[in-house]
N, C-alpha and C positions, 0 to 999 in steps of 0.2 A: 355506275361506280362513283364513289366519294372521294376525292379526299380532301384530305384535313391536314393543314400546316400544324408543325409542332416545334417547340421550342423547348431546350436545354433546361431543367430542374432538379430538387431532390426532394424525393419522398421519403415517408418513414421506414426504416427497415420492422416488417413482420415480426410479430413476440412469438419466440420460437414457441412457447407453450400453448401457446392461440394456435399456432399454425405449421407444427412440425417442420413441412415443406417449404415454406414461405423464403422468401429472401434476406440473406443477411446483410444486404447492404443497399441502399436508396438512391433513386434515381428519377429526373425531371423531365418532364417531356411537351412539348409544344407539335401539333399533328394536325397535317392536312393530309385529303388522299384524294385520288386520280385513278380512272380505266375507261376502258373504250365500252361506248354502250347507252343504254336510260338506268340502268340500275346498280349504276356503283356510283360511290362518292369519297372526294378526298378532302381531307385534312393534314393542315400548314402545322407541322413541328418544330417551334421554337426551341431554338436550342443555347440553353445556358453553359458556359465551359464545357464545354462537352463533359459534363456531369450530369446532365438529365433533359427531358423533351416535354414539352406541353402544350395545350392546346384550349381551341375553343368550343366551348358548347353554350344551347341555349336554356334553358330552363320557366315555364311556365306561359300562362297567355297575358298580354305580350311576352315574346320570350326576354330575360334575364340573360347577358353572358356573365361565365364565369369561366375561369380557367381551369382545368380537369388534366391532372395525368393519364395517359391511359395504360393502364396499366394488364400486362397478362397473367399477372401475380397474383393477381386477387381477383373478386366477382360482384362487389357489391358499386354504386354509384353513392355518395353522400357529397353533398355542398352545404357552408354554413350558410347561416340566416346571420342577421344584423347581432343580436344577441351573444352568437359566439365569438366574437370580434370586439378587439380593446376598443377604445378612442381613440389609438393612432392609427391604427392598422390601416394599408393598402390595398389588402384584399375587398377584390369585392365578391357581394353576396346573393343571395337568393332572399328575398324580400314577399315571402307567401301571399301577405296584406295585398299587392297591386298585380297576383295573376287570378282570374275570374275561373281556371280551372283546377286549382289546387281543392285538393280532399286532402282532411287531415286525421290521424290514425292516433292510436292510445299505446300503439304497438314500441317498443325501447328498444334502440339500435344502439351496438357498443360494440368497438373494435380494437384491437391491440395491434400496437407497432411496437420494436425493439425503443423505439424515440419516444414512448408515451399511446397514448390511447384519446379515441373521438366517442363521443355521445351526443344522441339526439334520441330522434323520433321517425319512425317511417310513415311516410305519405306517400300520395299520388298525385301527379304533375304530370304533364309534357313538357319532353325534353325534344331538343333538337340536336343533331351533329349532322353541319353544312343542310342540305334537301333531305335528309333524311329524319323521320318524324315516328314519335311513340304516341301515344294520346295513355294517359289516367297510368304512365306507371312507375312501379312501385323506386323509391330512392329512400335514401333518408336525407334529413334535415340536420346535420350538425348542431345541437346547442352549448355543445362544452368543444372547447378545442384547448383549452387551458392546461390538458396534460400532453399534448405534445410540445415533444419542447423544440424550441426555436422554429415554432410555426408562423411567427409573426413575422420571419425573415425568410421565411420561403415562399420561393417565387410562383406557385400555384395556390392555386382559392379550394379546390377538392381533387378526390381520385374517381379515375370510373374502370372497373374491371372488367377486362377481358375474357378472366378465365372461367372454366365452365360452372354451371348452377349447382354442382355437386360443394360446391366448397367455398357459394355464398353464406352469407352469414343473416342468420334469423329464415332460411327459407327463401330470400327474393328472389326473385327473377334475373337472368343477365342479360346484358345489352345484347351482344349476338344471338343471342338465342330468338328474343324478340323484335329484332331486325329480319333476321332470316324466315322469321314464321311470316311476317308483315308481309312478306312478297316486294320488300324494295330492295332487296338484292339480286344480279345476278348471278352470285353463287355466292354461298356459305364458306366463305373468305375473304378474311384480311392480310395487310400485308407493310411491312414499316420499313420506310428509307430512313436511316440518321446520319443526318449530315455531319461533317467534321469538323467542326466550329464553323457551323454552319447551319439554318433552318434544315430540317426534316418534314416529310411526307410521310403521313398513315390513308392505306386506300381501303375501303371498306368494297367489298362485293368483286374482287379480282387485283390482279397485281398491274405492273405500272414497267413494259418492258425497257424504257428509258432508263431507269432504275438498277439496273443489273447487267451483267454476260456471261452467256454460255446459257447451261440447262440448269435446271432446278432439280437438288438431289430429293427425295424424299423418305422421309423415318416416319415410323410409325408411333403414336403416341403407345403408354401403356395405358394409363387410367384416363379418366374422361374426369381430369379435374384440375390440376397444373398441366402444362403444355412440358410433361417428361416423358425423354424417350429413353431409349436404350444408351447406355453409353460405353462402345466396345474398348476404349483406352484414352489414357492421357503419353505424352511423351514429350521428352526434350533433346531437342537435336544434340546429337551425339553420347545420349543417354537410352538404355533398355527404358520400354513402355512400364507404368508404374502400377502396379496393382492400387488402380483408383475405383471409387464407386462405379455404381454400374447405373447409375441413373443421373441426366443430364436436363437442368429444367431450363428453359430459354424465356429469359423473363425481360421485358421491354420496361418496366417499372426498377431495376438493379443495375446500376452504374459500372458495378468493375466485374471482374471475373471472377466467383467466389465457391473457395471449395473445402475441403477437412482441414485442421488446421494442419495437423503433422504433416499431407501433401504440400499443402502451400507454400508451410517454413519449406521442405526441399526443394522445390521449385526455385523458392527467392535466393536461398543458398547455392543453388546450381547458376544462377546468374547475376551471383555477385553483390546481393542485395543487402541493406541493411537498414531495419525497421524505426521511424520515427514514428514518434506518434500514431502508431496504429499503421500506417503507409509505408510500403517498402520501397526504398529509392535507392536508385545506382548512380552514379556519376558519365553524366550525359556520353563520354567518350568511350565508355563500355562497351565492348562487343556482348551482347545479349544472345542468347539461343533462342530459338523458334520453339513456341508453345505448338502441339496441334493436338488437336482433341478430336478423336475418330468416333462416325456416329453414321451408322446403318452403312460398312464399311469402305468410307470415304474419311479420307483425311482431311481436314479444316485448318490450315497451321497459322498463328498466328507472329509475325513479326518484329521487331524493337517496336517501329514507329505505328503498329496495331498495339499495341502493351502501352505505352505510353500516353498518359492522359495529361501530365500536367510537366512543367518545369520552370525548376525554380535555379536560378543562376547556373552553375553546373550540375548541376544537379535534375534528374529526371525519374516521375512521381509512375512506377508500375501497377498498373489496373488490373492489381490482384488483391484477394481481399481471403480470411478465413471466417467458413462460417462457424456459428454457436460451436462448441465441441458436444456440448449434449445433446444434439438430434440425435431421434430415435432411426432416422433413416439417412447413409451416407450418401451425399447428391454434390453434384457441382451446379452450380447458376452460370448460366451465359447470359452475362447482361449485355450493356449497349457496349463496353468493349467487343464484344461478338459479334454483333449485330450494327457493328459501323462495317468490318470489314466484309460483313456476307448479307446479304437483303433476305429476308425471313418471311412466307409466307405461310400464315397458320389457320390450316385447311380445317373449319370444324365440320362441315358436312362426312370428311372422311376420315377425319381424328388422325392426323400426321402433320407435319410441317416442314416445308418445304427448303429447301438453302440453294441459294446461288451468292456469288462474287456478286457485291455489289459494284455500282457503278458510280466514279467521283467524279468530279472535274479533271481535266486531264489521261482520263482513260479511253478517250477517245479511238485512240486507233489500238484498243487493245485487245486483241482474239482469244 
């Protein structure tokens, strides 16, 4: 088992025309992971405001770090090179010139986020995450990052996707998939603690039972390409369940909790909310109703102090979000608001994903 620390960041939200399903809204992640065994590995997740998680990896021989979301929103790996990066910039990069095993391709990598869009080039490198090792494969090389915007202030260097090879982009390869072929897993799962302003843990190859309590529910994906399953209802305490989508995508890359806009506005208005700048905020004294969102029939409900990401004098910032209105498919995203409150283990050898309660400081004697 691996893991890998992750830290708090924000990624670009997905161009719904690029990516139907993708997410509406971005998020940062810093990840380690952790299990019992030789074949799992963890990463340390950095976490910024509890607005997004990030992490480390290596890149080439000698290996390179660089910072990496991980994301299960997407499938592709890209980090920039020296080239895509201003003169001031703090990122750092992937430098081809000083690894002895980089191959370089003719092949044109190009990606869209709602924030802008990256271009480079695919090639072949070894990458590293913690003891676990790729040899010759496939990432891109970022050379343009100059369309996304305010890249120069966010706190990761690239993305690396989790989700399945069906809905990579250009054809590549994805990281689990060729972890798991490699034989350095012992099982075809990972699994992400996110702390609550706090470091997080991502475990590659099994879960991390420190991490959680009680049992782990499990749903079944439908497609073998975002991590979406079924989604039997939405509901607000003291209100009939809403005739919501029926598909719920669990995305570790999506910061708040994002779903049709007309659900969302009713939601905010069932709890008193009212919208600044894009963000819906109540007045911290508010009594809030319980969000819960039913999936493989278990209820999930989520809290005020689960809902709440941010506060600003009396005032408190709810981590709800509307996505695009023009998707062609209606869906809700569970981002790291979801997945602070429940630990997520996303099972690919059996295409389902797992939920328990996670486990915080102070839960100590909690059954």
């Amino acid at each position: 088992v691996l893991r890998v620390q992750v830290q708090r960041v924000t990624r670009p939200v997905r161009d719904a025309e690029l990516q139907p399903m993708a997410l509406g809204v971005a998020a940062s992640l810093g990840v380690a992971s952790q299990s019992a065994g030789d074949s799992t590995e963890e990463v340390g997740l950095m976490n910024h405001l509890n607005m997004g998680y990030a992490g480390e990896i290596e890149v080439g021989t000698p290996g390179q770090k660089v910072s990496v979301i991980f994301d299960t929103g997407s499938s592709n790996l890209w980090v920039p090179r020296p080239s895509a990066l201003g003169p001031m910039s703090k990122h750092s990069f992937f430098d081809s010139s000083r690894s002895s095993s980089f191959v370089a391709t003719r092949s044109i990598f190009s990606i869209g986020y709602g924030s802008g869009s990256v271009k480079g080039l695919y090639c072949h490198d070894r990458i590293a995450i913690g003891d676990l090792v790729l040899q010759n494969f496939t990432f891109a090389e970022a050379l343009d990052t100059s369309g996304l915007r305010n890249y120069d202030q966010m706190e990761f260097d690239g993305v690396l996707g989790l989700g399945f090879e069906g809905i990579a982009q250009g054809g590549a390869p994805s990281v689990m998939d060729q972890l798991w072929k490699s034989g350095q897993l012992a099982e075809p799962v990972f699994a992400f603690f996110l702390g609550d302003h706090a470091p997080g843990e991502l475990i590659f190859g099994g879960v991390a039972a420190e991490h959680y309590v009680g049992d782990f529910h499990f749903v079944p994906l439908l497609t073998r390409s975002y991590w979406a399953t079924a989604l039997d209802s939405v509901a607000i305490e003291g209100f009939a369940a809403m005739s919501s989508p029926k598909v719920a995508i669990v995305d570790s890359g999506t910061s708040l909790l994002s779903g049709p806009p007309a659900e969302v506005q009713t939601i905010a208005l069932v709890m008193g909310a009212m919208q600044v700048e894009g963000l819906w905020v109540v007045t911290c004294d508010n009594d809030v109703p319980t969000l819960t969102f039913r999936l493989g029939g278990r209820d999930f409900p989520l809290q005020k102090d689960d809902l709440v990401v941010e506060k600003v004098g009396n005032f408190c910032v709810l981590g709800i979000m509307s996505l695009p209105a023009n998707l062609p498919t209606r869906s809700w995203i569970l981002g790291d608001v979801f997945m602070r409150k429940y630990y997520v283990q996303f099972d690919w050898g059996q295409e389902r994903v797992g939920i328990a309660l996670a486990r915080h400081p102070g839960m100590d004697n909690f059954v």
